[in-house]
C-alpha positions as CSV (number, residue, x, y, z in Angstrom):
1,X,124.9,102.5,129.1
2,X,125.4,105.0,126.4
3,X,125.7,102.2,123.9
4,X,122.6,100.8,125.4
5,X,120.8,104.0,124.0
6,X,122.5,104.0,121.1
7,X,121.6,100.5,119.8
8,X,118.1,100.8,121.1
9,X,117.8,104.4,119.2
10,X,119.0,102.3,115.7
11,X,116.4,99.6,116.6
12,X,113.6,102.2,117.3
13,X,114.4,103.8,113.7
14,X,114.7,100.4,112.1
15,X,111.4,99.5,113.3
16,X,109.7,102.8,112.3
17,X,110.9,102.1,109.0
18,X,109.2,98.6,109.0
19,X,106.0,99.7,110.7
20,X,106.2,102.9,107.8
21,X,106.7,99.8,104.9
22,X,104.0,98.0,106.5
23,X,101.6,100.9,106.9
24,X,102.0,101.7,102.9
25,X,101.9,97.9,102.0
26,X,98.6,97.8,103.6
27,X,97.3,101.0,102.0
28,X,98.3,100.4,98.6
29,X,97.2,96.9,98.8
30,X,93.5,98.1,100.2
31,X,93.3,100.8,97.4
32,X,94.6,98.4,95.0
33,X,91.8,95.7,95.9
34,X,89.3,98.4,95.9
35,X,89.8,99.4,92.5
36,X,90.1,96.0,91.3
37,X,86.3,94.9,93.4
38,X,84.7,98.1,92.4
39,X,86.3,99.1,89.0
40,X,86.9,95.9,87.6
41,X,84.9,93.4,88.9
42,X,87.6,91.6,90.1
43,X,89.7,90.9,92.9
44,X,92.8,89.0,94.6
45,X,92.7,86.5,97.8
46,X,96.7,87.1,97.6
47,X,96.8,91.3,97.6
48,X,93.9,90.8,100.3
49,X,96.3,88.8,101.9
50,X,98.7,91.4,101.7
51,X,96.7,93.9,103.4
52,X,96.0,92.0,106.2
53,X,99.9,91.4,106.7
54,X,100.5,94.5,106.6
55,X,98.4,95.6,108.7
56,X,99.4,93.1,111.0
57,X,103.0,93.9,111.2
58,X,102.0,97.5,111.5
59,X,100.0,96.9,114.4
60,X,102.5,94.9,116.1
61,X,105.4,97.4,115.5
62,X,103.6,100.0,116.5
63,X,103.5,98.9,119.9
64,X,107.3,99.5,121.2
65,X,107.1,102.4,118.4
66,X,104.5,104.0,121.2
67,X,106.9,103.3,124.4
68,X,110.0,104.2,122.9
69,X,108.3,107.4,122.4
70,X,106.4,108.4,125.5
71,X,103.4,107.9,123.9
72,X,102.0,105.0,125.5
73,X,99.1,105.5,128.4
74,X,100.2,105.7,131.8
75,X,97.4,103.9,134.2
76,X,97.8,106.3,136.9
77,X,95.3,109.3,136.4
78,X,97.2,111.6,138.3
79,X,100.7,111.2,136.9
80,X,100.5,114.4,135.7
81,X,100.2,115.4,139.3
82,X,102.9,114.0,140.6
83,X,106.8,114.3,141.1
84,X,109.3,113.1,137.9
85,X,111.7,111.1,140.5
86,X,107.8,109.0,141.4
87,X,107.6,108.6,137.8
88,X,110.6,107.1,137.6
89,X,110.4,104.6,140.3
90,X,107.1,103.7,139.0
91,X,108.9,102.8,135.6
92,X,111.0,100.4,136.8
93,X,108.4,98.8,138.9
94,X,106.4,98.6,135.9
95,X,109.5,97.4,133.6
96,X,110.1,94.9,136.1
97,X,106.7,93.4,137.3
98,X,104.9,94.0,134.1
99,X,106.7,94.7,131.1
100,X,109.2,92.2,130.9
101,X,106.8,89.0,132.8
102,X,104.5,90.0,130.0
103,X,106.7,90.3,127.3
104,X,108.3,87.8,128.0
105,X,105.7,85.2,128.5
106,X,104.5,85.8,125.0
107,X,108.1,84.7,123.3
108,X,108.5,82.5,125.5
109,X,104.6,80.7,125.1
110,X,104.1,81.3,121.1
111,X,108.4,79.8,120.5
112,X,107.3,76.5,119.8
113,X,104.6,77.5,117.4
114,X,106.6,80.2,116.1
115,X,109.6,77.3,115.5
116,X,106.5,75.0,113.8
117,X,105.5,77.7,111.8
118,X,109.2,78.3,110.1
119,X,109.6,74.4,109.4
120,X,106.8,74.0,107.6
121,X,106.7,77.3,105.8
122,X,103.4,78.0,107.0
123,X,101.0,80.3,104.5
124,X,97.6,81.9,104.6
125,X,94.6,80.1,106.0
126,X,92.8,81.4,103.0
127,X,92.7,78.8,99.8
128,X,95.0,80.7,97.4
129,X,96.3,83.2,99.5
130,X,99.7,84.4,100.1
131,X,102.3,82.4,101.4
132,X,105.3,83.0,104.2
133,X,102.9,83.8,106.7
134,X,105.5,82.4,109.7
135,X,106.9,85.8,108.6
136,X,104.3,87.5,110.0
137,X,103.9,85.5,112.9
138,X,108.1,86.4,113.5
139,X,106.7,90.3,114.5
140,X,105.3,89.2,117.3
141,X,108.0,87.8,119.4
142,X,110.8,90.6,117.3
143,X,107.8,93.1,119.3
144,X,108.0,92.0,122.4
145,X,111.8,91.7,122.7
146,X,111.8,95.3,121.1
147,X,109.7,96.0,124.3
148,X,111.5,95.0,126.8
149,X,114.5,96.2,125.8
150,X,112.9,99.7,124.7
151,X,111.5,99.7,128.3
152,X,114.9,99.5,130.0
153,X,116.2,101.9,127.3
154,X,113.2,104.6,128.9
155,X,115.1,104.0,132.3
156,X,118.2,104.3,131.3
157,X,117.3,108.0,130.1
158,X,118.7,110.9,131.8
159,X,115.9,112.6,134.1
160,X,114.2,115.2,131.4
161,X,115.5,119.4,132.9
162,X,112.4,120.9,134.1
């Protein structure tokens, strides 16, 4: 179990350094294209392109970012109100009945487009956009794993000392 934690800490700080790439991709890329509109009369479908990956990836990342940090939002109002062992159990209900159905209906329901996408090296939408979109797309199933196993991680924690 303690390697559990351990391997799900390294992939926590991998993907806060992908979500922290992303994040600055997206924020050069939407100063770059402002200068370029506004300063120079110009612009590029590719950089915009860019942006919108990035933001993209950042968004998606974010996601497990959030639960592996307690910072996700709890439905019960009145969890503050009540007992750490409840909290607990309601975890692993929620891991169980929730997260991981969830989670893992989206890999398992966007594989065969995700597989499609790779094979055919699927780009932007946009005429003369960027390319290696299917990249892109690869962040959302990566999430979702990075959920479920970040979810069971949270369980696995020793109870926090009051």
């Amino acid at each position: 179990m303690t390697t559990y934690l351990v391997l799900c800490r390294v992939l926590d700080r991998v993907t806060l350094a992908l979500c922290a790439a992303a994040g600055w991709v997206m924020l050069a890329m939407v100063l770059v294209n402002v200068v370029l509109r506004y300063g120079f009369g110009t612009g590029s479908i590719k950089l915009q392109d860019l942006a919108t990956y990035g933001f993209a990836v950042f968004l998606i990342l974010s996601v497990p970012l959030a639960l592996a940090r307690g910072a996700h939002v709890r439905v019960e109002m009145v969890s503050e109100h009540l007992s750490p062992a409840y909290l607990r159990r309601a975890d692993a209900i929620a891991w169980v009945l929730v997260l991981v159905p969830l989670f893992g209906l989206i890999v398992w329901a966007g594989w065969k487009d995700l597989v499609f996408a790779w094979s055919i090296g699927e780009g932007s939408v946009t005429p003369g956009g960027l390319g290696h979109l299917y990249l892109v797309k690869t962040a959302l199933p990566v999430a979702s794993v990075l959920m479920i196993l970040q979810g069971l991680a949270v369980l696995f924690q020793p109870p926090a000392k009051a």
